[in-house]
C-alpha positions in Angstrom: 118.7 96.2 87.8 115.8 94.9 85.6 116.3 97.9 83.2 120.0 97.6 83.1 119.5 93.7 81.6 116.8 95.0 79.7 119.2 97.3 77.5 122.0 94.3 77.6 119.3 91.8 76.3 118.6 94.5 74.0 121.8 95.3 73.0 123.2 91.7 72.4 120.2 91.3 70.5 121.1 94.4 68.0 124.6 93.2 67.6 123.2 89.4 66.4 120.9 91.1 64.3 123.7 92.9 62.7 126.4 89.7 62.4 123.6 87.8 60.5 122.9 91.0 58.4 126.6 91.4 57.5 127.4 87.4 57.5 124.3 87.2 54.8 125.5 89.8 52.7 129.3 87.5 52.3 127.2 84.4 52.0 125.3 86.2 49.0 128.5 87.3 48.1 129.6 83.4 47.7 126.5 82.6 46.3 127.2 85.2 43.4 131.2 84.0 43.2 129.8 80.3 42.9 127.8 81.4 39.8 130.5 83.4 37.9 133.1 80.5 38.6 130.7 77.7 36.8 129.9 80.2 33.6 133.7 80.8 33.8 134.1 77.3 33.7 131.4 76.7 31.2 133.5 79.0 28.7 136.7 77.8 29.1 134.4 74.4 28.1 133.0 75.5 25.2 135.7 77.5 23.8 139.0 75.5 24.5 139.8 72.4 23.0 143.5 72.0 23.0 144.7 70.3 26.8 147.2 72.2 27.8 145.4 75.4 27.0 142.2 73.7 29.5 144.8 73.2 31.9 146.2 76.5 31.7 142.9 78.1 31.8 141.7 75.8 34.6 144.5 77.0 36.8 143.5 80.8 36.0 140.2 80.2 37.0 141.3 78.3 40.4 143.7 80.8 41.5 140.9 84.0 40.7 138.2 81.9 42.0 140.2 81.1 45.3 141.4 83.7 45.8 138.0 85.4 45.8 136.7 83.1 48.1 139.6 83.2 50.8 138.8 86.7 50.9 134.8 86.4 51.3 135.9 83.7 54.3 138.4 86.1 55.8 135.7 88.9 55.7 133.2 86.6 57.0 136.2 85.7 60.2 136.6 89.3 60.5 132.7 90.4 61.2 132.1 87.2 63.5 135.7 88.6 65.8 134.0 92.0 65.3 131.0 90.6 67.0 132.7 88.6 69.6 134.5 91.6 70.7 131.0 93.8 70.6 129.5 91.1 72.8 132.7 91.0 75.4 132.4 94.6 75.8 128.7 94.8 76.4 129.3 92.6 78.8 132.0 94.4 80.4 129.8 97.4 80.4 127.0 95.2 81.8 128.7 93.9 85.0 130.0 97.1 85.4 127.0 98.4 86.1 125.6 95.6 88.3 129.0 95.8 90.3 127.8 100.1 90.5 124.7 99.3 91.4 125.5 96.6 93.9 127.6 98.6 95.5 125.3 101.6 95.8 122.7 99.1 97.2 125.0 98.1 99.7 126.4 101.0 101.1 125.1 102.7 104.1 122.3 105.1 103.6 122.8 108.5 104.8 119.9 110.3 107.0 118.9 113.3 106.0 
């Protein structure tokens, strides 16, 4: 029994390890989009003067920029359901075995 939550302590432990690898590597991901949206933003500065073409750039750089980071937020949902589901089933799997090896414990032993 000990070494059964042994490997699920170990086991839950792996899958954190890798959501907060994979959740780190959107978040730099954002980090990065963050950066190319201001020096996006401080071209369209520097380079347009009439309003109407600012406006018009603006909007370009909102709807690339957004859409960008709706993606990086749905990837970032999608790994944290991932892990969710990883953890139900290792749990599953883990009172599975508890339920096998209660049941074993509890049965009559046979003489030999």
């Amino acid at each position: 029994a000990a070494r059964t939550m042994y490997e699920a302590i170990q086991g839950m432990a792996g899958t954190q390890l890798n959501i907060l690898q994979r959740l780190g590597e959107v978040q730099q991901g954002v980090l990065n989009q963050a950066i190319e949206a201001t020096n996006d933003q401080l071209q369209v500065i520097s380079k347009v003067r009439d309003p109407r073409e600012f406006a018009s750039a603006q909007a370009g750089l909102v709807k690339n920029h957004g859409q960008r980071y709706a993606e990086s937020v749905k990837q970032a949902v999608d790994i944290a359901a991932e892990g969710w589901q990883e953890y139900g089933d290792r749990l599953e799997k883990g009172l599975n075995a508890a339920t096998d090896q209660a049941q074993k414990a509890a049965s009559p032993r046979k003489s030999a």
